[in-house]
C-alpha positions as CSV (number, residue, x, y, z in Angstrom):
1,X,-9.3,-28.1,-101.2
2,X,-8.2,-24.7,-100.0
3,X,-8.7,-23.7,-96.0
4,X,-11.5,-21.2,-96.8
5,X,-13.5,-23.7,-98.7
6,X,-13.0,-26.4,-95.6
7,X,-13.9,-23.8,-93.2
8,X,-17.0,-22.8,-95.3
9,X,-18.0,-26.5,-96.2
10,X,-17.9,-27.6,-92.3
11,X,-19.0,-24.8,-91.4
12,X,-22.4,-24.9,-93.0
13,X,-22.4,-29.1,-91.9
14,X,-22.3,-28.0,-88.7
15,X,-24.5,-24.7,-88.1
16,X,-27.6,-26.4,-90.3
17,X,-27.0,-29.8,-87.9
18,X,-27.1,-28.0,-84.9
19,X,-30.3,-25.7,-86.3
20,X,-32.4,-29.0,-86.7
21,X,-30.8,-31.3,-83.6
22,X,-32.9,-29.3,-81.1
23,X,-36.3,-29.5,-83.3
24,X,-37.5,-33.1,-82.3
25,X,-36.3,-32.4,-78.6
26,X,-37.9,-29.3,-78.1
27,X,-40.5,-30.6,-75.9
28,X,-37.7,-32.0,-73.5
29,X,-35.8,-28.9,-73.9
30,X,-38.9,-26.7,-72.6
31,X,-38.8,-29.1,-69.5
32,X,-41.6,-31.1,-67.4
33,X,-43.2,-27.8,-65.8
34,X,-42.9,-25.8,-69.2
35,X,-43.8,-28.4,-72.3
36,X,-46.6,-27.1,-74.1
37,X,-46.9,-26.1,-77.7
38,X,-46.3,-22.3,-77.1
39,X,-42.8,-23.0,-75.2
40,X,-41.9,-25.3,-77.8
41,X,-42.9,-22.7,-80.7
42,X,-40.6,-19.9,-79.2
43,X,-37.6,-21.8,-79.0
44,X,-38.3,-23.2,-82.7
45,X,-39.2,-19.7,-83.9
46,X,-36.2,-18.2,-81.9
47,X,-33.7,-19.5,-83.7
48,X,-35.4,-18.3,-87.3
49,X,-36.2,-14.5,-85.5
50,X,-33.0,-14.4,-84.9
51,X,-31.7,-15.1,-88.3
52,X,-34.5,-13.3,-90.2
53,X,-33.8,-9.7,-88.3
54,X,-29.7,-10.1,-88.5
55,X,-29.3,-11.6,-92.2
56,X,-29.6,-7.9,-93.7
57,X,-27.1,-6.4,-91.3
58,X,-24.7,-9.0,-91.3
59,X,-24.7,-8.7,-95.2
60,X,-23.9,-4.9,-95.1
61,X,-21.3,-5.6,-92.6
62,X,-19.2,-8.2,-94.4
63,X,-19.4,-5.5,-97.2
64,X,-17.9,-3.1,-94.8
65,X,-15.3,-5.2,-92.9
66,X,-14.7,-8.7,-95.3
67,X,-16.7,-11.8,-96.1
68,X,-14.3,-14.0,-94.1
69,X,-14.4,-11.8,-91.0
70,X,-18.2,-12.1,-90.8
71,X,-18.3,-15.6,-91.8
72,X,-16.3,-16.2,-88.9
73,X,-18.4,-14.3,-86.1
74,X,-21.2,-16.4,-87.4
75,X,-19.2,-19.9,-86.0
76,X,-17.9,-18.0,-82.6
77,X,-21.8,-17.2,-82.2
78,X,-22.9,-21.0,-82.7
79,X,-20.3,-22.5,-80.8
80,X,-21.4,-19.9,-78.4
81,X,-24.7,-20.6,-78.3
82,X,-24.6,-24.4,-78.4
83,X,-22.9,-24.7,-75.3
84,X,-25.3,-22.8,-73.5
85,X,-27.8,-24.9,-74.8
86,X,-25.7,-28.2,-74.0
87,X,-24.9,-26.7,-70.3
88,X,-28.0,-25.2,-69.4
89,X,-31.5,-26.0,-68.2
90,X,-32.7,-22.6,-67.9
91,X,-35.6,-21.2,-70.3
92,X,-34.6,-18.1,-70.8
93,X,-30.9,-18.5,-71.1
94,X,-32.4,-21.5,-73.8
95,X,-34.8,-19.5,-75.9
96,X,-31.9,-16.6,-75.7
97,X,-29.4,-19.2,-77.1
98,X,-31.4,-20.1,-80.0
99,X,-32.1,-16.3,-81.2
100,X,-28.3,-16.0,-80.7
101,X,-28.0,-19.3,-82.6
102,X,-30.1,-17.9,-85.4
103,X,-28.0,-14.2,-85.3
104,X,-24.7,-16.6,-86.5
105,X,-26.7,-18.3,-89.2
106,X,-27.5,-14.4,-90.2
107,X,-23.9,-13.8,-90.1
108,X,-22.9,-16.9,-91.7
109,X,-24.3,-17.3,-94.8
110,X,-25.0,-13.5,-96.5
111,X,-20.9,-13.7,-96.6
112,X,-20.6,-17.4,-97.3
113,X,-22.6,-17.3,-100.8
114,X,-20.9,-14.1,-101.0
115,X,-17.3,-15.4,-100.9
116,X,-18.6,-18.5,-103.2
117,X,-20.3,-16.6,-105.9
118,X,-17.2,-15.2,-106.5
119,X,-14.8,-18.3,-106.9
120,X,-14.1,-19.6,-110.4
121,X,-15.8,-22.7,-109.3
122,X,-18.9,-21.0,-108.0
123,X,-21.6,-22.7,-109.4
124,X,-20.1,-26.5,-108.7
125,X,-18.9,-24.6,-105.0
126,X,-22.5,-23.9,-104.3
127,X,-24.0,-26.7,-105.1
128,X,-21.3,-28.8,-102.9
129,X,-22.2,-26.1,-100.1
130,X,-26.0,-26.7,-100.3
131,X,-25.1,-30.5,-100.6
132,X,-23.7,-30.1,-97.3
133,X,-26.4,-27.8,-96.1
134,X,-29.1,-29.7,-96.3
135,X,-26.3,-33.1,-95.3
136,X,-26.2,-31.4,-91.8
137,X,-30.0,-30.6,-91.5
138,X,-30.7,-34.3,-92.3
139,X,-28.0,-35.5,-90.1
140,X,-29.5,-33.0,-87.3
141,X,-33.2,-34.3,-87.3
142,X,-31.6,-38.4,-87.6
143,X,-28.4,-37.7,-84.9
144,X,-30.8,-36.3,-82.6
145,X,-33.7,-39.0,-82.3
146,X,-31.4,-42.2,-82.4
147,X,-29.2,-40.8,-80.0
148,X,-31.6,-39.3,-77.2
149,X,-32.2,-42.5,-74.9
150,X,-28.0,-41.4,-74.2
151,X,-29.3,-38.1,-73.5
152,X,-31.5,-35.1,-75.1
153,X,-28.6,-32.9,-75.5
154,X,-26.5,-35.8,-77.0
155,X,-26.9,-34.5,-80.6
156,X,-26.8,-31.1,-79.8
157,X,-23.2,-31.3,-78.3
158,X,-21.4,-32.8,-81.0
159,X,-22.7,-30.7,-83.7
160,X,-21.0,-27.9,-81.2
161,X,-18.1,-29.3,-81.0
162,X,-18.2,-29.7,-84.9
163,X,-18.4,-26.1,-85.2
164,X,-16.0,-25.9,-82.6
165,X,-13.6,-27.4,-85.5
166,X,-14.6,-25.0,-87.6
167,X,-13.8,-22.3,-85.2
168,X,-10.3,-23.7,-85.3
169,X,-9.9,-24.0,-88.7
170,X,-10.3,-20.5,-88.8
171,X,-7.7,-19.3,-86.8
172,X,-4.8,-19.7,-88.7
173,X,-6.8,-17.7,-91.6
174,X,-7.8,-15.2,-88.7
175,X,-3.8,-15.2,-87.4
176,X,-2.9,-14.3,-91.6
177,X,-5.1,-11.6,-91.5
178,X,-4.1,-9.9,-88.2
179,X,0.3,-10.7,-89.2
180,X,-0.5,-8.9,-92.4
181,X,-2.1,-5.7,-91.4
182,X,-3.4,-3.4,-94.0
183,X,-2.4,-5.4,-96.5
184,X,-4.4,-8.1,-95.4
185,X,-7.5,-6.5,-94.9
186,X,-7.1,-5.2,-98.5
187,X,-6.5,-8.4,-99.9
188,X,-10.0,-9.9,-98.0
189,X,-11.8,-7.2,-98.8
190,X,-11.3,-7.7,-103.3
191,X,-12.0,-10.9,-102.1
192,X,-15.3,-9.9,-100.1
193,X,-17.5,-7.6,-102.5
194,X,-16.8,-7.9,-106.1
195,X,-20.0,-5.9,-106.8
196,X,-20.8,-5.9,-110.5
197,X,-23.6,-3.5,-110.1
198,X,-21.6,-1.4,-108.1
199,X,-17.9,-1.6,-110.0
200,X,-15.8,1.9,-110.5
201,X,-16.3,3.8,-106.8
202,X,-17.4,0.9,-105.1
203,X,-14.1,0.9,-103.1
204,X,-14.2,4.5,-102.0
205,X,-18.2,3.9,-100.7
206,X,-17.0,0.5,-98.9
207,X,-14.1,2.7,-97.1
208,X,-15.8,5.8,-96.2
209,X,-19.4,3.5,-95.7
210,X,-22.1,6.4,-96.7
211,X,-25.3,4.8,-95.5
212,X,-27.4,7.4,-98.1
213,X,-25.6,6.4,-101.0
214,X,-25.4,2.8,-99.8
215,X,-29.1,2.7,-99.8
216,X,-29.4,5.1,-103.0
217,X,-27.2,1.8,-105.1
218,X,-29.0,-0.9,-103.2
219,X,-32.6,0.6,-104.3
220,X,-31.3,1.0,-107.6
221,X,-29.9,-2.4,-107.9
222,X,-33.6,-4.0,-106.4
223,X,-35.7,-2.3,-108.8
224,X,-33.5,-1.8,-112.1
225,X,-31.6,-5.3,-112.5
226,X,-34.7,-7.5,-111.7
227,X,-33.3,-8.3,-108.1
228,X,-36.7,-8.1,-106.8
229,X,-37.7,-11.0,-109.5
230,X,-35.5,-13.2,-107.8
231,X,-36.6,-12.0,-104.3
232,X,-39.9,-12.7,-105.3
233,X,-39.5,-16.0,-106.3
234,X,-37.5,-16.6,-103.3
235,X,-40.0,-15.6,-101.0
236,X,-42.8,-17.5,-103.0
237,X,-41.3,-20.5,-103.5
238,X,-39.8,-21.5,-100.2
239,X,-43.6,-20.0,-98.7
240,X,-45.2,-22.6,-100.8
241,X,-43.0,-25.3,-99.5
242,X,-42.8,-24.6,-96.0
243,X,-46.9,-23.8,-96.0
244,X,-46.7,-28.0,-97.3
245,X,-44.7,-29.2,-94.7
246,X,-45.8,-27.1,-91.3
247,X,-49.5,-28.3,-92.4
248,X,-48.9,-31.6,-93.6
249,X,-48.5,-33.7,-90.0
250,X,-52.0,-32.3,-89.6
251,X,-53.1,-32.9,-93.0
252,X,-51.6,-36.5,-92.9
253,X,-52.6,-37.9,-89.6
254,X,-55.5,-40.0,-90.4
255,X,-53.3,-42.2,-92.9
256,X,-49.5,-41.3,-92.3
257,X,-47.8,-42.8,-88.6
258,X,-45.3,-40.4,-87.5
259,X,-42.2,-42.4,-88.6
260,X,-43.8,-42.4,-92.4
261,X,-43.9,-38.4,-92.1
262,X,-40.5,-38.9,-90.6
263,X,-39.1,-40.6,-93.8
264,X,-41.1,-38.8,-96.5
265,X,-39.2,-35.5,-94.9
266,X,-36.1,-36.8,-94.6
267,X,-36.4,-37.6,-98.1
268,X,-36.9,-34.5,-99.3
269,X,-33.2,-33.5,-97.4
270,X,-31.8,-36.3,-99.5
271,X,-33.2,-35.1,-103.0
272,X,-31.8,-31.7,-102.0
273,X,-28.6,-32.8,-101.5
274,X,-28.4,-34.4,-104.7
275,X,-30.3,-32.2,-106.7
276,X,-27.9,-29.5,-105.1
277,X,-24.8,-31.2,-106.5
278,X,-26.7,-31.9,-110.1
279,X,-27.2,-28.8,-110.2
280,X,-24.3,-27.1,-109.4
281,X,-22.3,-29.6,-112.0
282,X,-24.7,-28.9,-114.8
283,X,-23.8,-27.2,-117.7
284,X,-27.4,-25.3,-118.7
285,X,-27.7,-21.7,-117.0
286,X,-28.9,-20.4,-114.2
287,X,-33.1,-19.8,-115.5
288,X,-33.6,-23.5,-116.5
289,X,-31.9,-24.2,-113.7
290,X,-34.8,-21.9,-111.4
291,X,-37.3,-23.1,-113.7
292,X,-36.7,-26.6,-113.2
293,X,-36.8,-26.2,-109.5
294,X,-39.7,-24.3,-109.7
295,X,-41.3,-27.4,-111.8
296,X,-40.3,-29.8,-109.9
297,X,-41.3,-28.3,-106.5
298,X,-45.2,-27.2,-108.2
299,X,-45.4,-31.5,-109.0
300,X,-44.4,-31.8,-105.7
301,X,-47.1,-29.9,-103.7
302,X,-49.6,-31.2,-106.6
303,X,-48.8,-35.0,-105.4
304,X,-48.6,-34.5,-101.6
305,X,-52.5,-35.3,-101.7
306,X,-52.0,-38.5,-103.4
307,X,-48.3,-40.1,-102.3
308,X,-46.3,-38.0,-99.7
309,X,-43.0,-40.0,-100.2
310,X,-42.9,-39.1,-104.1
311,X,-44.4,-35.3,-103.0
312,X,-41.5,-34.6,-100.8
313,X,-38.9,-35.8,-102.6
314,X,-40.2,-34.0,-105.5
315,X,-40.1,-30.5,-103.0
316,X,-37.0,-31.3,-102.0
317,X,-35.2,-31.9,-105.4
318,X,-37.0,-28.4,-106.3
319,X,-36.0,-26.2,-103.6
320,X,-32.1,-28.1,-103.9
321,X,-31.9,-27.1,-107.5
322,X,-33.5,-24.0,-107.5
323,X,-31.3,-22.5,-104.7
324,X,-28.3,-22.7,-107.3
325,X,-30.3,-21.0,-109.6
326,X,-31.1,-18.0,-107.6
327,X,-27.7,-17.7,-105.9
328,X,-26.2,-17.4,-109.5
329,X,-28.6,-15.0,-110.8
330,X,-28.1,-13.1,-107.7
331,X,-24.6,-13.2,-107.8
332,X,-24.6,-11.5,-111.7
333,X,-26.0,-8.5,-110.5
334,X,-23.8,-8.1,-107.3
335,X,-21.8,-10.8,-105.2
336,X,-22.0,-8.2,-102.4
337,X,-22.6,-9.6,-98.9
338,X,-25.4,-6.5,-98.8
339,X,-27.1,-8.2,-101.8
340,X,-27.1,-11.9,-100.2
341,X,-28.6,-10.8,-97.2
342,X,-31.6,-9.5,-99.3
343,X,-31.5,-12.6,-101.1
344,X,-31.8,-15.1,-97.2
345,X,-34.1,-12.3,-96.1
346,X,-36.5,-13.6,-99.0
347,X,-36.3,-16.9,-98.2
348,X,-36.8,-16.9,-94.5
349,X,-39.5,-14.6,-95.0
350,X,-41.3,-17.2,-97.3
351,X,-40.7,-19.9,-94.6
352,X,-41.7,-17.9,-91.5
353,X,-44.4,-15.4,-93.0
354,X,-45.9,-17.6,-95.5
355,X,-46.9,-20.6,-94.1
356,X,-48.0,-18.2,-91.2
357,X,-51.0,-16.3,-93.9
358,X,-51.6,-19.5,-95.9
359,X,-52.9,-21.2,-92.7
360,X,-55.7,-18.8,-92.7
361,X,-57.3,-20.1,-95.6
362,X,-57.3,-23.8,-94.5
363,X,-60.3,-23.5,-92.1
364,X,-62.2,-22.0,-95.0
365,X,-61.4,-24.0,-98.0
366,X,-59.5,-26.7,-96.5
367,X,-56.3,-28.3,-97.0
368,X,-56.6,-29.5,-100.5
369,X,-57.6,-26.5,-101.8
370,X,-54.5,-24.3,-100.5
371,X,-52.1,-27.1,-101.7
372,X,-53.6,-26.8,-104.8
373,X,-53.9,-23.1,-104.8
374,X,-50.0,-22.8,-103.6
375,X,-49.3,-25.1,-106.5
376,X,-50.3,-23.1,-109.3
377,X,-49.0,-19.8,-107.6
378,X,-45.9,-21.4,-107.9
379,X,-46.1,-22.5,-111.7
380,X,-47.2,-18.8,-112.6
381,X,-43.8,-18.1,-111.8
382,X,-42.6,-19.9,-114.6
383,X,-44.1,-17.0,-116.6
384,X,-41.5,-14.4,-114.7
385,X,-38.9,-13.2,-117.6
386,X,-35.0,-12.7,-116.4
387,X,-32.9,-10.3,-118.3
């Protein structure tokens, strides 16, 4: 395995595991005098405000300075930010860590699928990266409850000092790119933006960095090459999901305890993980590989009123699968870091906005109804054509 796969790989362990350690200690977190439901939400939503404003310029920057560069500002910012969480008591400096914890997951992962989707290996690459991805999310919600009666912060730490390994993994690469000069940042950069939309002056625009034109290829790119198809389905099909699982300990109080909600979520990490590395070692192409995901995720929702544990597990094999997809599809029209930050920007926008204006409609019609409605949205997508 080469370095910058390593660094990527533990990388993404580690971020995603610290993300989801603080999540069933947020109430501890907020402290005695400040635990209520509003303190706990802005130190949960923190973290994905952060992300959701930063992913776009992150990606344009790794287009303008290298993948690996940006990549690696996204680690310094989580070690960063989970010591100050492991160390610190104070609110503010704790909601303030988790937006700057969310700003390196922005960082991170426009130039991460951006360096993958253009290695020889990329499909099988991205499907062991969101194996791993959705390893460390698991591990973060599992590390952090069994290990809290040795303290609330126990989780928390060692995923920092996790990405603290990764932060030193990357410092011989960092060391190679300072020793070589020029040269160096040449070689990162054909290695940062391999822009297929973009090929012939893309060079020259990354060099001189004219925001007009930028924007001028970037709107062409959305609306001629069908990028805002897969944006679409992003947006739609991580909403629907995430709509599921914020409403469904409400939903599934009168006949789910909390360790059988526990277990049907954690299941859905575990089909992601495998249907991540299915994926990413199958041989069919990237649209039955988004409409199988999309399939499998609709069944999902459908059975969430009947059986939970099959319902997640369903979701989760869906979302793990289709996420290889879309990366791949994405990555055909441009590999840019610019273009994968659209790409997160759709998703996080699905799971923060969505389940935010799907929620409206509960009261109304009730919870049956919207899963049902969010359901077939999701198998109208099947009738989306790629080129």
């Amino acid at each position: 395995m080469n370095s910058k796969k390593l660094i990527l790989y533990s990388s993404v362990f580690a971020i995603q595991g610290l993300s989801n350690a603080a999540i069933p200690v947020l109430p501890e977190l907020a402290g005695e005098g400040n635990a209520s439901p509003a303190v706990s939400s802005l130190l949960y939503s923190g973290y994905f405000i952060g992300a959701f404003l930063t992913l776009l310029p992150f990606g344009i920057l790794a287009d303008r300075i290298g993948n690996l560069k940006v990549a690696g500002l996204g680690i310094i910012l989580t070690v960063i930010s989970g010591l100050f969480i492991s160390f610190s008591d104070n609110l503010w400096i704790l909601g303030t860590s988790r937006f700057v914890e969310g700003m390196g997951c922005g960082a991170f992962f426009p130039a991460a699928y951006s360096m993958l989707a253009e290695w020889k290996d990329s499909q099988r690459s991205l499907g062991e990266f969101n194996f791993l991805l959705n390893a460390g999310l698991a591990a973060g919600v599992l590390f952090s409850g069994m290990l809290a009666e040795m303290g609330i912060k126990t989780a928390i730490s060692i995923f920092t000092i996790l990405a603290g390994f990764s932060f030193a993994l990357l410092l011989p690469e960092a060391w190679k790119l300072i020793s070589s000069g020029s040269s160096g940042w040449k070689k990162e950069k054909s290695g940062a933006s391999n822009n297929k939309e973009y090929s012939g002056e893309q060079t020259e625009t990354l060099m001189t960095f004219e925001p007009a034109g930028h924007l001028k290829k970037a709107r062409k790119a959305f609306l001629e090459s069908g990028f805002w198809k897969i944006w679409g389905i992003s947006v739609l099909l991580y909403g629907a999901t995430g709509l599921l699982t914020s409403n469904y300990p409400d939903y599934s109080a009168d006949f789910l305890t909390k360790p059988e909600l526990g277990l049907a979520i954690s299941a859905s990490y575990i089909a992601a993980m495998l249907s991540s590395l299915a994926a990413g070692r199958a041989s069919a192409d990237y649209k039955k590989i988004i409409r199988t995901g999309i399939v499998l995720a609709a069944v999902g929702v459908l059975l969430s009123i009947k059986a939970p544990l099959l319902a997640f597990l369903f979701i989760g094999a869906g979302g793990g699968a289709a996420v290889i997809g879309l990366v791949t599809a994405v990555s055909r029209i441009s590999s840019s870091g610019f273009a994968m930050g659209i790409f997160n920007t759709g998703i996080y926008a699905g799971l923060g906005l969505v389940p935010v204006f799907g929620s409206l409609f509960i009261d109304p019609l009730g919870y049956e109804t919207v899963f049902l409605g969010s359901s077939l949205v999701l198998l109208m997508m099947l009738c989306i054509k790629f080129e």
